[in-house]
C-alpha positions in Angstrom: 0.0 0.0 0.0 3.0 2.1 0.2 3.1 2.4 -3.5 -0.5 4.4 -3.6 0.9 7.9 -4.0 2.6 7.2 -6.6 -0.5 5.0 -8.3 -2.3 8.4 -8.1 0.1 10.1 -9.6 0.5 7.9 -12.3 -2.9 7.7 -13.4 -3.4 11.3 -13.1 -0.5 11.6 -15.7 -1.9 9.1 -18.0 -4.9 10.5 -17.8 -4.1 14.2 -18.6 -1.9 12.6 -21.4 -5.3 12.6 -23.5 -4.4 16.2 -23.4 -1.0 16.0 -25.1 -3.1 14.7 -27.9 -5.6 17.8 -27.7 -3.3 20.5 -27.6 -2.0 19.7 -31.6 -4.9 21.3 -32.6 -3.3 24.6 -31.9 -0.3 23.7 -34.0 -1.4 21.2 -36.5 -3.8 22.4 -39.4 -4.1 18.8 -41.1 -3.9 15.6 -39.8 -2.2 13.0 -41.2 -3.9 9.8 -40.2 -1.2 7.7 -41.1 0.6 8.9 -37.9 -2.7 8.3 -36.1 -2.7 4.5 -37.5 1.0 3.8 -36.4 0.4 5.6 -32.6 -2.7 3.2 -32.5 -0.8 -0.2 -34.0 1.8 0.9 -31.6 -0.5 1.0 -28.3 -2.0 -2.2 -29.3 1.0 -3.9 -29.2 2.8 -2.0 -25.8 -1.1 -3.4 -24.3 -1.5 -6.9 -25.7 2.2 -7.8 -24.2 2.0 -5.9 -21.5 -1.3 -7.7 -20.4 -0.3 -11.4 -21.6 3.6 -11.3 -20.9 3.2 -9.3 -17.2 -0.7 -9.1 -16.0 -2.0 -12.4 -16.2 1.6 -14.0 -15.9 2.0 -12.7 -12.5 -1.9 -13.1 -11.7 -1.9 -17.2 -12.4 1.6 -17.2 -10.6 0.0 -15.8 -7.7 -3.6 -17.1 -7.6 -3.8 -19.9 -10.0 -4.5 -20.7 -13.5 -8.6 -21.1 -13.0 -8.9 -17.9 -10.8 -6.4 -16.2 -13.0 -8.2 -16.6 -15.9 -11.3 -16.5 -14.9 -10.9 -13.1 -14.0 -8.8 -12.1 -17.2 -12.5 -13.0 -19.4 -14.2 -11.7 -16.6 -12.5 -8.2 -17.7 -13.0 -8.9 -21.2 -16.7 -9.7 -20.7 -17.4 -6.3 -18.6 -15.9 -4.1 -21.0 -17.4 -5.8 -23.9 -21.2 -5.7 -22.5 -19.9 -1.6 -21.5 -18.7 -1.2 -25.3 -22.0 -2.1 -26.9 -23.4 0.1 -25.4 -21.6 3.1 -26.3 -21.5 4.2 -30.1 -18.4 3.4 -32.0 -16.0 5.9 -33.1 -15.4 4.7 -36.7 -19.3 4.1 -36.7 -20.4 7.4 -36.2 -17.4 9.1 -38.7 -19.0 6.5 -41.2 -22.2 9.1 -40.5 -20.7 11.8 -40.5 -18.8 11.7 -44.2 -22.6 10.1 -45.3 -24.9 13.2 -45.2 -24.8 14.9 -42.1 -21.4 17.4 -42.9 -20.6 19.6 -40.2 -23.4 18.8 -37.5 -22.2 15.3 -38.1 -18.3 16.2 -37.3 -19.6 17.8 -33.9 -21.8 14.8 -32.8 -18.5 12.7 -33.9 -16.8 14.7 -32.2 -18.6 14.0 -29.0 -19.8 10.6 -28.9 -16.1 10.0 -29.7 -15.5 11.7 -26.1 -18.5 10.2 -24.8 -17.3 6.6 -25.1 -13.6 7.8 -24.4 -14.8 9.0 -21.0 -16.6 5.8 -20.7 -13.6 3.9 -21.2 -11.1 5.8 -19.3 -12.9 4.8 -16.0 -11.3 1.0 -16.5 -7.9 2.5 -17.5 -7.8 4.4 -14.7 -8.0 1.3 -12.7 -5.2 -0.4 -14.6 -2.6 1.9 -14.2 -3.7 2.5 -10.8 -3.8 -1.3 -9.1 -0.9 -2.3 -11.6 1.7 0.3 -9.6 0.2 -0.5 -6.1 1.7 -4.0 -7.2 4.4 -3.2 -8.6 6.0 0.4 -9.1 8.2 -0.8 -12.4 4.8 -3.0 -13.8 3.0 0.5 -13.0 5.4 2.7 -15.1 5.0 0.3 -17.8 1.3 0.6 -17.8 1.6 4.2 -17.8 3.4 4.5 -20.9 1.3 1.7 -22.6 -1.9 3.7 -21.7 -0.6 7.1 -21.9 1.1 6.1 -25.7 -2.6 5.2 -26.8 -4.5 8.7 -24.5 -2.6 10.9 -27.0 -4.4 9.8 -30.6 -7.3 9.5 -28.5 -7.1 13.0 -27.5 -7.1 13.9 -31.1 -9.4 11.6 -32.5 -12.1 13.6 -29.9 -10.6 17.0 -31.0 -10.0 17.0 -34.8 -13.7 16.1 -35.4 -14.9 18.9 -33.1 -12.6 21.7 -34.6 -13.5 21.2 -37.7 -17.4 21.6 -36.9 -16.9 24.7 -34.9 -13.4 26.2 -35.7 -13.0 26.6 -31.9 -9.7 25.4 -31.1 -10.6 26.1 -27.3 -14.2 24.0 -27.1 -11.8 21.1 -28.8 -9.4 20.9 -26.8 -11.3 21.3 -23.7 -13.5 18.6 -24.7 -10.4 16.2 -25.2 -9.1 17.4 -22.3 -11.9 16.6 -20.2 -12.8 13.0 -21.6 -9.4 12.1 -20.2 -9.7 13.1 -16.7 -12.7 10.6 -16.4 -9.0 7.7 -16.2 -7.4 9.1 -12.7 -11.6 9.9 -11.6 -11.9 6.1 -12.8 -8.9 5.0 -10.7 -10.0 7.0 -7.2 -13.7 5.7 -7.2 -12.7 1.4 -7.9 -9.6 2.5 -5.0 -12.3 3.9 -3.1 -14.5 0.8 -3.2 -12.1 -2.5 -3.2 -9.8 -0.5 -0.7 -11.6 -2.1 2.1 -10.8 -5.4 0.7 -7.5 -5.3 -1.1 -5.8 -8.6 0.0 -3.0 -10.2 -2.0 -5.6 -12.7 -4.1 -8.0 -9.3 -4.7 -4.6 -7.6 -6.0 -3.4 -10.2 -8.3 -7.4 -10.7 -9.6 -7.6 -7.1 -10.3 -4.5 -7.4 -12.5 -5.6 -10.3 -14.2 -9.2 -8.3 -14.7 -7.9 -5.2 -16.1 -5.3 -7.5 -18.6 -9.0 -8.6 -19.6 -9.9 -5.3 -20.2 -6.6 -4.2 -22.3 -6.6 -6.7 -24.6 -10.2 -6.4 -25.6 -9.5 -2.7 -25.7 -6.9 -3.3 -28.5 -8.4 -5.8 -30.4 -11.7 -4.2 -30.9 -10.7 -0.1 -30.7 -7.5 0.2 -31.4 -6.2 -2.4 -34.2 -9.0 -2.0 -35.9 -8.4 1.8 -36.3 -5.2 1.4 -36.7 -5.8 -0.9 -40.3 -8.4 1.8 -40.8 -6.7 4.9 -41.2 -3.1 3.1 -42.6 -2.0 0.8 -44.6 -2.2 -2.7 -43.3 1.7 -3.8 -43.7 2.4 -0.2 -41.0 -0.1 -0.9 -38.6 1.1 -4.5 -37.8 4.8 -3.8 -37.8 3.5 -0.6 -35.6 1.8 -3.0 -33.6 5.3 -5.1 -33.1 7.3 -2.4 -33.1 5.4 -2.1 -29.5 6.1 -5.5 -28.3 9.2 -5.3 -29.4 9.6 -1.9 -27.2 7.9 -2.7 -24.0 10.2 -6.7 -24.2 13.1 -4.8 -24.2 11.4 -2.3 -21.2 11.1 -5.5 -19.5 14.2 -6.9 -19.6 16.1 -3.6 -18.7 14.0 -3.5 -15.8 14.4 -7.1 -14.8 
């Protein structure tokens, strides 16, 4: 419990890193979503090894291959039944370039930091309980959540620029969807605190592994292919692996 500080600390950070990705739209007049692709590929890969090769390693070391995996689908399950029922971000830009023009971009815009918000409120609990574990497995997590907050923060404010040339309601918006992650972090502290054990601990990782996997393959590979070629998003995608592998081994 010693480590909490800092877990506060470090999901504030990867929260407010959606606004790293907001504040381009003071200096950027174009987007290039080919950058967007290969930050997304990227962030897929730091998160799918992050959760397979540390997460649920250390969580069936602890507790056991049937309790750690039973809470890894458990993870996947809850953010799956929370993620249809939230619109989808490449659904509603399929609207928006089909008829409804600007209105459409601002609605995009939106929903976009609608179901970020949404989403944060897990993330917030992954970077939070992963560096109450372990303060090195906790850095990790915050650059593999931070690394995909950024193109999030401008796939919320692009759309909203560009339907009310206000650079300040943009980033704002952004900005806000991603302090829902350290919010998202202080509430699930607030309510397992009281029964935080080693077996909740190791659970909890293997829960929120759950949770980061199904985040990447159904949000952010699929974007990824979406807005670049195919061959950069995968090699993007290992080129994170192969990043946060080598992170692991200088840490080891």
């Amino acid at each position: 419990m010693e480590n909490v500080p800092i877990a506060f600390l470090f999901s504030f950070i990867a929260g407010v890193s959606t606004g790293i990705g907001s504040l381009t739209i003071f200096f950027i007049k174009d987007l290039k979503y080919r950058y967007l692709s290969i930050f997304m590929g990227f962030s897929a890969g730091v998160m799918i090894y992050v959760s397979f090769a540390e997460l649920l390693f250390s969580s069936i070391h602890d507790i056991g291959f049937l309790y750690g995996n039973a809470a890894f689908f458990l993870g996947s399950l809850f953010i799956a039944l929370l993620d249809f029922t939230i619109p989808h971000e490449y659904e509603e830009e399929h609207r928006a370039k089909n008829g409804e023009g600007v209105k459409g971009l601002a609605r995009t815009g939106l929903l976009v930091a609608l179901g970020i918000t949404i989403h944060n409120f897990p993330e917030g609990l992954i970077t939070l309980f992963g560096t109450i574990k372990n303060l090195d497995l906790g850095f990790l997590l915050l650059i593999a959540v931070a690394m995909h907050n950024i193109p999030e923060g401008i796939s919320v404010s692009f759309p909203i620029y560009y339907a009310t040339r206000d650079r300040r309601k943009a980033f704002t918006w952004s900005f806000l969807s991603g302090l829902a992650e350290p919010v998202g972090g202080i509430i699930g502290f607030l309510i397992l605190s009281p029964f935080i054990n080693a077996f909740l601990l190791s659970a909890v990782l293997a829960f929120v592994a759950g949770i980061m996997v199904f985040i990447s393959f159904d949000e952010l590979l699929p974007l990824s292919l979406k807005y670049g070629e195919e061959h950069i998003a995968i090699a993007s995608l290992f080129l994170g692996m192969i990043v946060i592998a080598l992170s692991l081994l200088l840490l080891k």
